[in-house]
C-alpha positions in Angstrom: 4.8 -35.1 -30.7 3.0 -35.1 -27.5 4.5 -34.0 -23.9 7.1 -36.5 -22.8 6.8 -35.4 -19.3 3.0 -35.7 -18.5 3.6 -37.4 -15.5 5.9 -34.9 -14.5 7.2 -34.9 -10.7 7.3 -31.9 -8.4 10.3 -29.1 -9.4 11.6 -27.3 -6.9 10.0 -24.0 -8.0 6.6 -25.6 -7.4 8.0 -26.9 -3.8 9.1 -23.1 -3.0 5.7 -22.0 -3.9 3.7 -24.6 -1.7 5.6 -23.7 1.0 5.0 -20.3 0.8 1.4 -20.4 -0.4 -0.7 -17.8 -1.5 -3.3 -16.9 1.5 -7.4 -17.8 2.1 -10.0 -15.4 2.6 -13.5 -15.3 3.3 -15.3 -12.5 1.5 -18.7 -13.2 4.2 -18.5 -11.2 7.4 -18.4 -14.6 9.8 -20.3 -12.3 12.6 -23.4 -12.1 10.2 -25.8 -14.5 11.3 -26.3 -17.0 7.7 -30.2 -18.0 9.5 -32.9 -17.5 7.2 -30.6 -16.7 4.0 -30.0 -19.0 1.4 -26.6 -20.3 0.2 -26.8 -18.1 -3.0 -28.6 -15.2 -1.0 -24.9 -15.1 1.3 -22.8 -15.6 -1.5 -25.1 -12.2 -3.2 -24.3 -10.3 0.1 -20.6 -11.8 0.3 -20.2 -9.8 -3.1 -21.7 -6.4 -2.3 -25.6 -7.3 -3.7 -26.8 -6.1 0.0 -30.0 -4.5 -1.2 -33.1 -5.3 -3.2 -32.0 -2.8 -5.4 -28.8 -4.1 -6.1 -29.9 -7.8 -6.4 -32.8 -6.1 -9.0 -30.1 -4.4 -10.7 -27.7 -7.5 -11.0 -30.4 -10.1 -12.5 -32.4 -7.4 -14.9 -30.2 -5.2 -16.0 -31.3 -4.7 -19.5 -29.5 -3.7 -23.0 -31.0 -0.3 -22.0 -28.6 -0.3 -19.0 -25.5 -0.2 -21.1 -23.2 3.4 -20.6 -24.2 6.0 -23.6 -21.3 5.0 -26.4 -21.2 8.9 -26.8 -19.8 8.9 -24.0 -16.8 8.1 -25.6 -14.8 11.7 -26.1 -14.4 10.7 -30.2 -17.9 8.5 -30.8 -19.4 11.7 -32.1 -16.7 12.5 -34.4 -16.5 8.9 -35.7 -19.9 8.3 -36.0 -20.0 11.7 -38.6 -17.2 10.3 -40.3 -18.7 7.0 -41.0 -21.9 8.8 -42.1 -20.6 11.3 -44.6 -18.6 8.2 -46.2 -22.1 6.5 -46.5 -23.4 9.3 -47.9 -21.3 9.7 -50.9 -22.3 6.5 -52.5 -20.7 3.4 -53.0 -17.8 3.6 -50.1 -15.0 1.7 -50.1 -14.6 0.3 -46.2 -11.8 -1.7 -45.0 -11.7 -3.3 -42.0 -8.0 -4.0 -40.1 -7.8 -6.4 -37.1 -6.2 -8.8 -35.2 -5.5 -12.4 -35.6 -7.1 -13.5 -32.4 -10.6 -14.1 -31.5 -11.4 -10.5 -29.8 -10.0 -9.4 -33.1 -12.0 -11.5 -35.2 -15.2 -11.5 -33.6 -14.6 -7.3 -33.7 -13.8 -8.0 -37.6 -17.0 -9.5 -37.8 -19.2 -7.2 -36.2 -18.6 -4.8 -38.4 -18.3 -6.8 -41.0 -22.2 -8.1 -40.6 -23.0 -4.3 -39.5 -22.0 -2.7 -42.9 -23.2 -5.7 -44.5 -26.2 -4.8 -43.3 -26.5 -1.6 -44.7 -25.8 -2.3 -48.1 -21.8 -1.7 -47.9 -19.7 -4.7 -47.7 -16.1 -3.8 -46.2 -13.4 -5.6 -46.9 -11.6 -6.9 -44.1 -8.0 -7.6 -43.9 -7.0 -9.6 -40.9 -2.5 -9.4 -40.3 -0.9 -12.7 -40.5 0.8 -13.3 -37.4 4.1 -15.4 -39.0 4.1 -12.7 -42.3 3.0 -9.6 -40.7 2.9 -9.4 -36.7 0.5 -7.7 -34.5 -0.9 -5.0 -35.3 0.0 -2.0 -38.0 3.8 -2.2 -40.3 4.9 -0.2 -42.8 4.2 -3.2 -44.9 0.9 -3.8 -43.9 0.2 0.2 -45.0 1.3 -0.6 -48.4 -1.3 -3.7 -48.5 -3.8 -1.7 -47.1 -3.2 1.5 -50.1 -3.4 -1.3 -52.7 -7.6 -2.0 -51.5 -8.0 1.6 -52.5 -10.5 2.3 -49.2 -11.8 5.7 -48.9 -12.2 4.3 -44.3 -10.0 1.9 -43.0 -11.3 1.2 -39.2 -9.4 -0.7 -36.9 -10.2 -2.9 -34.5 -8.6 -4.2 -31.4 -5.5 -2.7 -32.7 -4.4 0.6 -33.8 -4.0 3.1 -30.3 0.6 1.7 -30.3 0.8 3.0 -33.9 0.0 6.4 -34.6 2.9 7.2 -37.2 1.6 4.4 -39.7 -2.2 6.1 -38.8 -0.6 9.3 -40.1 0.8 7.2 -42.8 -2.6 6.6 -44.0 -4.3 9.8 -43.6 -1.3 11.0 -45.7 -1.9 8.9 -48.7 -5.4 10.2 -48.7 -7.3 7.5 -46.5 -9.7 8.0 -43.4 -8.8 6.0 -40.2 -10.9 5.5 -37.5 -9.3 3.3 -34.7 -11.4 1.1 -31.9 -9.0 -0.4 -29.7 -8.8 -1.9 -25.7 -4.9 -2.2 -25.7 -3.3 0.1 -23.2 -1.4 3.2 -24.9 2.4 2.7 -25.1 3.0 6.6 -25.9 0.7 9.5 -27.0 -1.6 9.3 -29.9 -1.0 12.6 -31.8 -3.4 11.9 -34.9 -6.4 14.5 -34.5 -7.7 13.9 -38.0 -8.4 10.2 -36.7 -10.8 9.4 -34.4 -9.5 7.2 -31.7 -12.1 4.9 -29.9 -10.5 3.2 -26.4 -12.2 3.0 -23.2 -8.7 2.6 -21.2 -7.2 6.1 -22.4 -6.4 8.3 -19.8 -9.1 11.1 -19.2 -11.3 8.9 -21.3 -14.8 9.9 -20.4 -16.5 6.5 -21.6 -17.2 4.7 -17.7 -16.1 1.2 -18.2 -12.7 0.5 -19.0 -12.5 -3.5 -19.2 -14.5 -3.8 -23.0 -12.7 -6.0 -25.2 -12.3 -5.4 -28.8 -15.7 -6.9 -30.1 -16.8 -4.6 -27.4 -15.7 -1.1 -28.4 -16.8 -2.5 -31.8 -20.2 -3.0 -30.4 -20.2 0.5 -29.0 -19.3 1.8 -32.4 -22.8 0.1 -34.1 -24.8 1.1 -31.1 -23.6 5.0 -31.6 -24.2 4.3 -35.8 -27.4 3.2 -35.1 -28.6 6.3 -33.1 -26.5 8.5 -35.3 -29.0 7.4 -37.9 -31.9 6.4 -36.0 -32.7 3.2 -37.1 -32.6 -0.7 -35.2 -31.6 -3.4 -37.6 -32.9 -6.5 -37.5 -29.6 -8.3 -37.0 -28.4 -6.4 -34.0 -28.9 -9.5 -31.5 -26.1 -11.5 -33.7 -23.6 -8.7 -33.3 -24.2 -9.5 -29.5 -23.7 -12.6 -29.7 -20.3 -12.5 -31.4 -19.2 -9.7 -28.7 -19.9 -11.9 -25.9 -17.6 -14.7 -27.8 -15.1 -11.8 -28.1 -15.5 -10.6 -24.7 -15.4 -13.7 -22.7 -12.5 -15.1 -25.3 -10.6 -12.3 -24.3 -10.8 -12.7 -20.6 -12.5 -9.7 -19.7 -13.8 -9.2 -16.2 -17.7 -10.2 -16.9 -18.9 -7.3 -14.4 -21.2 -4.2 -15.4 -21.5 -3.7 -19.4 -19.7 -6.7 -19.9 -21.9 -8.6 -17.9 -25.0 -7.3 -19.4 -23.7 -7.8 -22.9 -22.3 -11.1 -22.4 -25.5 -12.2 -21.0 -27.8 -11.3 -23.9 -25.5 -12.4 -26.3 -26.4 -16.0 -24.4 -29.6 -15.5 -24.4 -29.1 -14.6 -27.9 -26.9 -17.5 -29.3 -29.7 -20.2 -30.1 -31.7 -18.0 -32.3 -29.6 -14.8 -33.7 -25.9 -16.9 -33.3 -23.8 -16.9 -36.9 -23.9 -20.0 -38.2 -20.4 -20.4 -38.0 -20.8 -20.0 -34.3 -23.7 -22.5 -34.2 -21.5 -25.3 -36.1 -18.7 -24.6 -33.4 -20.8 -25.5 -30.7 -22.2 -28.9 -32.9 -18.6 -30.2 -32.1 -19.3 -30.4 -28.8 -21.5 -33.0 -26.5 -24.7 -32.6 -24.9 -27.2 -30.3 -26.3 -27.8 -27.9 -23.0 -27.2 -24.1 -23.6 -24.4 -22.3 -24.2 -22.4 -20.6 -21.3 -19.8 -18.2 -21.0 -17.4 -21.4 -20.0 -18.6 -23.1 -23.2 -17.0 -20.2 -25.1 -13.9 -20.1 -23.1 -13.1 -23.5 -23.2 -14.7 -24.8 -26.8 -15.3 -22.3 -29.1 -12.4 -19.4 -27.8 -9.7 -21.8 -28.4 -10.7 -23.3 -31.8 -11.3 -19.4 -33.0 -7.5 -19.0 -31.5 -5.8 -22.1 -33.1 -6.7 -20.5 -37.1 -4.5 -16.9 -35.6 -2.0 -19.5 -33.6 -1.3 -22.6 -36.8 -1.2 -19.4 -39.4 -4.9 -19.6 -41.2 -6.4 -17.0 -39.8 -9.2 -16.6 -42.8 -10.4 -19.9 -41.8 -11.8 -18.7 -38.7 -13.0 -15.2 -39.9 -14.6 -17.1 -43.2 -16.4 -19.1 -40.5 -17.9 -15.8 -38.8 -19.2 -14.5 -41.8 -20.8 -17.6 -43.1 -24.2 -17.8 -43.1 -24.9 -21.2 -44.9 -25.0 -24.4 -41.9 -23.5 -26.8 -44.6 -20.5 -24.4 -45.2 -20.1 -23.7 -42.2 -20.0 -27.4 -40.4 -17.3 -27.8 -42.9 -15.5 -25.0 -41.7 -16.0 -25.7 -37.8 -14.5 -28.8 -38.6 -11.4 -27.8 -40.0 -11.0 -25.6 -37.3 -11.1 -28.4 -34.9 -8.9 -30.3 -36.6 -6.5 -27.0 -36.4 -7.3 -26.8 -32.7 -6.0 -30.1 -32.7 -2.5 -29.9 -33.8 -2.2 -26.6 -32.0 -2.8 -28.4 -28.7 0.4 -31.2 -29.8 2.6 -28.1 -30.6 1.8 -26.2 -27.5 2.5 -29.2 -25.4 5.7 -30.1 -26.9 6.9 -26.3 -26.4 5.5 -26.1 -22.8 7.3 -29.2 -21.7 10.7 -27.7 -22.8 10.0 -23.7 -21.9 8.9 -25.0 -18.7 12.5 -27.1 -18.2 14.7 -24.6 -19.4 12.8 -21.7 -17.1 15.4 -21.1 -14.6 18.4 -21.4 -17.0 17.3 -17.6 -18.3 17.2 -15.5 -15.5 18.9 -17.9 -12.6 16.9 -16.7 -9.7 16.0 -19.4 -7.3 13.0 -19.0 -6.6 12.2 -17.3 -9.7 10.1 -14.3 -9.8 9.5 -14.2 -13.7 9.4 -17.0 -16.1 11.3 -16.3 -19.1 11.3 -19.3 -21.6 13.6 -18.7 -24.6 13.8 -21.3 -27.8 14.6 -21.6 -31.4 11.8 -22.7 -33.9 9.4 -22.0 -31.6 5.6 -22.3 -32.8 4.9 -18.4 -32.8 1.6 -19.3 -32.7 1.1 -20.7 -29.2 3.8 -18.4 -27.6 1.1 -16.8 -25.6 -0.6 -19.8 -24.7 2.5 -21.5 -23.6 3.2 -18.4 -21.3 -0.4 -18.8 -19.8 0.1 -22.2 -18.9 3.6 -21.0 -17.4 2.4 -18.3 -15.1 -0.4 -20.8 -13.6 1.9 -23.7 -13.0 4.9 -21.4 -11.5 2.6 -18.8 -10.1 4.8 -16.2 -11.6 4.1 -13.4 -14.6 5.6 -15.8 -17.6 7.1 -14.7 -20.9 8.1 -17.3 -23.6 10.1 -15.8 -26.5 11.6 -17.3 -30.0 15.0 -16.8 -30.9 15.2 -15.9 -34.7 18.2 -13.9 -36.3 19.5 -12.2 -33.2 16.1 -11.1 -32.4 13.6 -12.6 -29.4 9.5 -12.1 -30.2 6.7 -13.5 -27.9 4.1 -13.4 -25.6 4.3 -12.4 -21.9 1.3 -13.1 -19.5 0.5 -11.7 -16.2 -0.2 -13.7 -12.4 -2.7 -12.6 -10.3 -3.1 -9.0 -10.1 0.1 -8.0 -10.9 0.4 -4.9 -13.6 2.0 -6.5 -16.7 2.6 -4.1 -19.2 3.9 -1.7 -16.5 6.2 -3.7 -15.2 7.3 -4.3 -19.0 7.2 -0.3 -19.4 10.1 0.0 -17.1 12.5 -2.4 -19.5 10.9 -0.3 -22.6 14.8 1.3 -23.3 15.8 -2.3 -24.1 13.0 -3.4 -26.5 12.7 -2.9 -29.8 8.5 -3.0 -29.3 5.6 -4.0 -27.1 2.1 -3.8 -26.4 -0.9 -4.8 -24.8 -2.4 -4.6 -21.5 -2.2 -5.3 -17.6 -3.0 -9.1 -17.8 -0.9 -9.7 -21.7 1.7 -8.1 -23.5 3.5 -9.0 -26.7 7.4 -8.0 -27.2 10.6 -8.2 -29.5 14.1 -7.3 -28.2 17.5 -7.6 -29.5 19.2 -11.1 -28.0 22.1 -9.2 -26.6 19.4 -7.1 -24.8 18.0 -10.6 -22.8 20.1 -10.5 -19.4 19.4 -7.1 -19.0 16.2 -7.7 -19.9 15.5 -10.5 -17.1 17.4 -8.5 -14.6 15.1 -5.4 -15.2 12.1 -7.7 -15.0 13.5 -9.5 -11.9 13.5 -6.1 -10.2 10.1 -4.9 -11.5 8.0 -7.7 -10.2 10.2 -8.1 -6.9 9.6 -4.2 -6.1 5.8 -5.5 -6.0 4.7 -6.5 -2.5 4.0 -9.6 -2.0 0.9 -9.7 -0.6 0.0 -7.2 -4.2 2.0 -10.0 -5.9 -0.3 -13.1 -4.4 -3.4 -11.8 -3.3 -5.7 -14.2 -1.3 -8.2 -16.6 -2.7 -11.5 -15.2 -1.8 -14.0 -17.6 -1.1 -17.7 -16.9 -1.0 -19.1 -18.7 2.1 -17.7 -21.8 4.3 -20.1 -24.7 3.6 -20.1 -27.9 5.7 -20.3 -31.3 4.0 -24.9 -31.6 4.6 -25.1 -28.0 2.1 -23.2 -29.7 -0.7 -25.6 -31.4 -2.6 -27.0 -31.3 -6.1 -30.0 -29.1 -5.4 -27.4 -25.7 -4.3 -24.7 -26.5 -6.9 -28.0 -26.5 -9.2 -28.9 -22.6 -7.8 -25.9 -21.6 -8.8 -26.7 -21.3 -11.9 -28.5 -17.6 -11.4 -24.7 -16.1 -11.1 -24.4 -17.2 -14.7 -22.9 -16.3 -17.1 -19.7 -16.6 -15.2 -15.8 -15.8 -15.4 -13.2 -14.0 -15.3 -13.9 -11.1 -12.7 -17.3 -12.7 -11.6 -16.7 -16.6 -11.1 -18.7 -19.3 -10.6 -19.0 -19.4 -6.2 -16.0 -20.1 -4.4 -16.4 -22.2 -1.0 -14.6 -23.3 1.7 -14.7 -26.5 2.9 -13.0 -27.5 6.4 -12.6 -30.5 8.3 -12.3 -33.2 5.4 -10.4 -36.7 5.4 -8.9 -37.9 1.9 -10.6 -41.1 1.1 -9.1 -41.3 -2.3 -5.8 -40.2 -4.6 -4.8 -40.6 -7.8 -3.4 -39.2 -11.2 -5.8 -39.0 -13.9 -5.2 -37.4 -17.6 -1.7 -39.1 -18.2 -0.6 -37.7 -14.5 -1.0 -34.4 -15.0 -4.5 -33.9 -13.0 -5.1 -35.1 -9.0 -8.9 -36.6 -8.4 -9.1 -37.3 -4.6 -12.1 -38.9 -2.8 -12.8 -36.7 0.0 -15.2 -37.3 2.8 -16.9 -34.9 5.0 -16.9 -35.1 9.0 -20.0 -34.1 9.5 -23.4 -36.6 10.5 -23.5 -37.0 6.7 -20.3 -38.5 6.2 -20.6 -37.2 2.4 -17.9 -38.7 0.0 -17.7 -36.5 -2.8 -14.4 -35.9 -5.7 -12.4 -32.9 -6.1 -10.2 -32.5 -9.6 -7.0 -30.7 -9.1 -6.3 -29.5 -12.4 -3.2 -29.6 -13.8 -1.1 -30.3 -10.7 -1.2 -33.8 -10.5 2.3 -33.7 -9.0 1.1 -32.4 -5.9 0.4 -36.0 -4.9 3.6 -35.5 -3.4 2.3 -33.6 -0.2 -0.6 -35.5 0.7 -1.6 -39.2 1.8 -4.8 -40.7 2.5 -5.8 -40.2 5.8 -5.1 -36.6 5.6 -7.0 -33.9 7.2 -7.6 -31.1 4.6 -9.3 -28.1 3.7 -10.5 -26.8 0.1 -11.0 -24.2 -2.1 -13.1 -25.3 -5.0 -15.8 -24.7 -7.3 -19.0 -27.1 -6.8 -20.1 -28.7 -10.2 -22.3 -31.2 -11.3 -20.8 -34.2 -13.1 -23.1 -35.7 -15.8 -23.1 -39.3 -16.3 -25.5 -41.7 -17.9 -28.5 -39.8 -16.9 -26.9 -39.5 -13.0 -25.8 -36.4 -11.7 -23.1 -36.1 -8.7 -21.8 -33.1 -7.4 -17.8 -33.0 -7.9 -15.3 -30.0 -6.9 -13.5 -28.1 -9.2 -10.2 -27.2 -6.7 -8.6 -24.3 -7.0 -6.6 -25.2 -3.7 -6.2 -27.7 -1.3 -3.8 -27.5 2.0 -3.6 -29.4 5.7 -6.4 -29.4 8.3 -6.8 -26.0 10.2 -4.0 -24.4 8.4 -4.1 -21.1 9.8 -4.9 -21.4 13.2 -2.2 -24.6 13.3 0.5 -22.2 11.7 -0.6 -18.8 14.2 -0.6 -20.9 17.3 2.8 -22.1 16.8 4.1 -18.5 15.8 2.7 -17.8 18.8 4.1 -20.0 20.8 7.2 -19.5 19.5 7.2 -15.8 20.0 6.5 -16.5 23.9 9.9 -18.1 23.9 12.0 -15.4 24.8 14.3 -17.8 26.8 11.5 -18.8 28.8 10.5 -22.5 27.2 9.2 -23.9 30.3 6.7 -21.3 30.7 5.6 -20.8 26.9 5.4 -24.9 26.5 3.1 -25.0 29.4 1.1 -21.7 28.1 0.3 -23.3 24.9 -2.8 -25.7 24.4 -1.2 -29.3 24.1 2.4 -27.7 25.1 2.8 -31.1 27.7 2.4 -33.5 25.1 5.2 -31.5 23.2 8.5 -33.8 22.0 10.7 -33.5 19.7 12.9 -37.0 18.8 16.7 -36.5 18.2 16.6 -38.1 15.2 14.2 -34.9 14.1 17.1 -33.2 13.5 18.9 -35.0 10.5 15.7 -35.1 9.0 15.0 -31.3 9.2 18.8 -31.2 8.4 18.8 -32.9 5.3 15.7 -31.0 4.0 16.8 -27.5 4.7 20.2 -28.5 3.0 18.0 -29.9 -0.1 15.9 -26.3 0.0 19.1 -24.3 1.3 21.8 -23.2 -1.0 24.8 -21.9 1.6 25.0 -18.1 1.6 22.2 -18.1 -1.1 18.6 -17.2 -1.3 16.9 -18.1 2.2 14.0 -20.4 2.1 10.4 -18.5 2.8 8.2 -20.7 4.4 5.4 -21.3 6.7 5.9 -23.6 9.7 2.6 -25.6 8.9 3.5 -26.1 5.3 7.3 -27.1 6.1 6.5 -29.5 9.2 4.4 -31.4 7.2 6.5 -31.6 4.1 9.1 -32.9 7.0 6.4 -35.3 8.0 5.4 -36.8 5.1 8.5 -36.9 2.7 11.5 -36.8 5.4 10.5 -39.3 8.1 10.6 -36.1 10.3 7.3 -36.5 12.7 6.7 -33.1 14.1 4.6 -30.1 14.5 5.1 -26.9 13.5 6.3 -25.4 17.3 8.2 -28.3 17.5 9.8 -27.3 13.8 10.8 -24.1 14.7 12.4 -25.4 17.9 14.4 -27.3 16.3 15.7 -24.4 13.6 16.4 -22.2 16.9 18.9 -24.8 17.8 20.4 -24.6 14.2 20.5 -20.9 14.6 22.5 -21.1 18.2 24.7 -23.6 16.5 25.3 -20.9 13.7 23.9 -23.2 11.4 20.9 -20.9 10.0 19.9 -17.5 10.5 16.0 -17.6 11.0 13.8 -14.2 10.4 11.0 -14.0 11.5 8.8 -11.8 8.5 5.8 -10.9 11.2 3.1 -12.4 8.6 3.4 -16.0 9.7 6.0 -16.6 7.7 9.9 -17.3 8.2 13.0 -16.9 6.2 16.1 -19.8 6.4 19.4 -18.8 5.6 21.8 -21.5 5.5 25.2 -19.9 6.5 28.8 -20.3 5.2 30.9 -22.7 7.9 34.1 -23.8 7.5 35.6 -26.4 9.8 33.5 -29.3 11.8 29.8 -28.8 12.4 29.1 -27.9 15.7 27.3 -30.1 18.7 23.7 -28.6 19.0 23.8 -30.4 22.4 26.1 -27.1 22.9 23.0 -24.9 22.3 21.2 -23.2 25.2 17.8 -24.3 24.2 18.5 -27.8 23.6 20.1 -28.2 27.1 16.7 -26.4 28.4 14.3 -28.7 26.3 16.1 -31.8 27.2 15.7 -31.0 30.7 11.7 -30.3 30.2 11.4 -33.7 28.5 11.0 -32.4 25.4 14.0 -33.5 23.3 13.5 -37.2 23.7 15.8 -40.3 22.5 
């Protein structure tokens, strides 16, 4: 298979978004004087370590530091149950989880736990093409037929409280340990229910993953019965994996967790774990990105290509042999998943707007037939981050639609998805994932419901600014501060690696790498050090189409060090890239503008460089043809930013101009009743291309281009 459109050009839903771009921060008060402080000491301030004592707290917070898991209202309860089962002799424990790698690494913790006590579970992982997420009717039949006296779930169970009942009805304990967000009440109060993100929960931290509440559980056991085990570290070390696989915010417990379980990995790691990292390069430690980016997506790919055992017989493996056997298979699993998801990304991604017909497009809704249901999820991950959009790819299958929906930015998935819960069948999950089924009849409704959920988001909820840490000039960047910041490991989601902002840069270099689907530019620094240095844009390789070299930019990006034959050189991970004094170019010129007021002569001559102003006749079919490209007539108006569409005018339309000069030019559309231009007080403007019947009229018939052509400024 493979993606036939790798080098993929730029879509007009990507054009809409760069246009209207998603805002730049600075998290560091600019007034506070940066002398005397190191880079990584600002960066500590910039995110609220302001103190000794928090700074202490941040880099030594211990395992002792971790909330009470009694803290959770039904620990107590739980832990008794667990104990009188042990008690009796000989129990029969079942474990019941989930398919993907916060389920499996939860599996396994309390797999090895009970193992470790002399009681082997057995533990019965769903098949996601066979059985689905979570708890069926089915799946409570299977379950009966092990004969378990316990059945404890894990990362599943809190959406299914009739099939609990089911259980406790035929005889069988339940305890459930969940993370997944509640879609109704849980009315079972012979089972204890174990979830830190239940309303009135008293439990402090609310962002554990599955392997975490299933650490919580051990922790409470092992108080319960006052005793420390000697393979407690290992149990850490598979809820980091589960934590960071998950993408849990690595703050608080999380963060303390995660870290030991690094610290952890080299000595107490499963072996299965161990063989995982073998496939990879280098022999450095393992980070949290390691896990996210290696050993994550091989646990997924056994859930996703339907052998889920393979990856949980790996976790409990405890022979190296075995298990580099194992690892391997998985890899070559991971493999095949990655051609499949490719294949189905490259068609969800062209059929997008055919679902729900909004231009721009608010949600992506991608809907096929055969569909992998294995890499729905993934596919609607890699949706949301090229379309900058919550995404939800579904599989058509016998009049019904199942899939995955993911979340963008900080938008509230699952509530949004709560508000179309009349026309589902099911769903679950949480504010950043969901899972779903709904009748195909249902789907227009469906999209239109969705469309008005996210749209009744404010944007500036919907796109919340990039925060960078701290502006750097071009001397700072060098290997010896991308090398300090290694003490804000382990990073991810919720505590990245440092953001910075880098101004004032000249593109040296550009080119798509990876097949075309990645942009690597050569970028060199203004300052006396006139540092050349590489940036990968990741991904977006098709935004060649805005930039040249000789450009002026700015950057948002991640410093790294790039390995290579025993050389180190730093290199920029971006996350964005835009024109040269972006902001203050795009305020002056609102500015400007706003001055107007039928008063050009007098606003021109107020604004810095206002007497070199001009603005060439032939400007105007240029500007023309592009606002008819971007411009249906009497449809959606364009959103835009002056800076952003001057220089698309500039560098794709032949349209030299800046961004006064731009909007200059649209008020003359607007006298000629061309447009209707509005101004949305955030910097931003909204086109509307208007209905006209009859000849176009002569914008030498508009006020202000009589006025401006008298100033000098319409020229040729």
């Amino acid at each position: 298979m493979g993606d036939p459109h790798m080098r993929r050009e730029i879509t007009r839903q990507e054009l809409l978004n760069w246009l209207l771009p998603v805002p730049w921060e600075l998290v560091e008060d600019p007034a506070v004087d940066p002398a005397g402080l190191s880079v990584p000491d600002r960066i500590l301030r910039a995110r609220g370590f302001d103190t000794p004592q928090k700074q202490k707290q941040f880099f030594e917070a211990s395992l002792d530091d971790l909330p009470d898991p009694f803290l959770f209202r039904d620990m107590e309860e739980a832990c008794r149950l667990i104990e009188n089962h042990l008690r009796a002799g000989a129990p029969r424990l079942l474990i019941f989880g989930d398919y993907d790698a916060d389920g499996l690494t939860a599996a396994a913790i309390l797999s090895r736990y009970f193992t470790g006590l002399g009681h082997p579970p057995q533990v019965l992982i769903p098949d996601r093409f066979d059985d689905g997420y979570g708890l069926s009717p089915a799946l409570v039949d299977e379950i009966e037929l092990h004969r378990p006296d316990l059945v404890i779930t894990v990362d599943t169970g809190t959406s299914s409280p009739d099939l609990v009942e089911d259980l406790l009805e035929r005889g069988i304990d339940v305890i459930v340990t969940d993370h997944h967000q509640a879609t109704g009440d849980f009315h079972c109060p012979k089972a204890p229910l174990i979830n830190p993100t239940l309303q009135g929960e008293a439990y402090p931290f609310p962002y554990l993953s599955g392997a975490g509440v299933a650490l919580m559980l051990t922790l409470a056991l092992d108080r319960q019965m006052d005793r420390l085990p000697d393979h407690r570290p290992s149990l850490f070390v598979l809820a980091s994996v589960g934590t960071v696989a998950d993408v849990m915010p690595l703050v608080e417990a999380n963060r303390i967790l995660v870290r030991h379980g690094l610290d952890f990995f080299e000595t107490h790691a499963p072996e299965g774990l161990k063989a995982l990292k073998r496939l990879s390069p280098g022999d450095q430690a393992l980070t949290a990105r390691d896990i996210a980016f290696s050993l994550a997506p091989r646990l997924n790919a056994a859930g996703r290509m339907g052998d889920v055992r393979l990856a949980l017989d790996l976790l409990l493996e405890d022979d190296p042999s075995r298990a580099d056997q194992l690892a391997r298979k998985l890899d070559a699993l991971n493999q095949e998943r990655r051609l499949v998801e490719q294949e189905i990304f490259s068609q969800a991604f062209d059929q997008v707007l055919t679902v729900c017909g909004t231009d721009p497009v608010s949600v992506a809704i991608a809907v096929g037939k055969d569909w992998h249901a294995g890499v729905m999820g993934i596919v609607s991950s890699r949706l949301a981050e090229k379309l900058r959009v919550p995404a939800i790819t579904l599989n058509e299958e016998d009049g019904w639609l199942t899939g995955s929906a993911r979340s963008y930015g900080s938008i509230d998935l699952i509530k949004a998805i709560r508000a179309s819960a009349p026309l589902l069948e099911k769903y679950g999950g949480h504010a950043g994932a969901a899972g779903l089924t709904l009748h195909a009849g249902n789907l227009e409704a469906f999209c239109q419901q969705m469309t008005r959920s996210i749209e009744a988001i404010p944007r500036h909820i919907r796109h919340q600014p990039y925060q960078a840490d701290v502006v750097l000039t071009g001397s700072e960047l060098d290997n010896d501060l991308v090398r300090g910041f290694d003490i804000f490991e382990p990073t991810g989601s919720g505590f990245e690696r440092p953001l910075v902002w880098l101004s004032d840069l000249t593109i040296e270099g550009m080119q798509r790498v990876g097949e075309g689907r990645h942009l690597k530019f050569t970028l060199r620094t203004s300052d006396p050090s006139m540092r050349l240095f590489e940036a990968l844009l990741f991904g977006r390789g098709q935004e060649d189409h805005f930039y040249a070299i000789g450009d002026t930019v700015e950057i948002l990006g991640v410093p790294e060090l790039n390995r290579w034959r025993d050389r180190e050189t730093v290199q920029v991970r971006l996350v964005e890239i835009r024109p040269g004094r972006h902001d203050q170019i795009n305020r002056q010129a609102v500015d400007g503008f706003a001055r107007l007021n039928g008063q050009a002569s007098q606003a021109i001559s107020d604004m810095e460089g206002g007497s070199d102003l001009r603005l060439s006749q032939s400007l105007f079919g240029s500007l023309w043809q592009l606002l008819e490209s971007l411009c249906d007539a009497g449809g959606a108006g364009l959103a835009f930013l002056p800076v952003r569409l001057a220089w698309l005018l500039s560098h794709r339309y032949n349209g030299k101009t800046d961004p006064l000069g731009l909007l200059l030019a649209m008020a003359i559309f607007e006298q000629a009743g061309l447009i209707r231009l509005e101004n949305e007080g955030d910097g931003s403007f909204i086109c509307s291309r208007l209905e006209r019947g009859g000849s176009r009229p002569a914008l030498s018939e508009s006020p202000l281009w009589t006025e401006l052509k008298e100033l000098g400024v319409i020229v040729g």
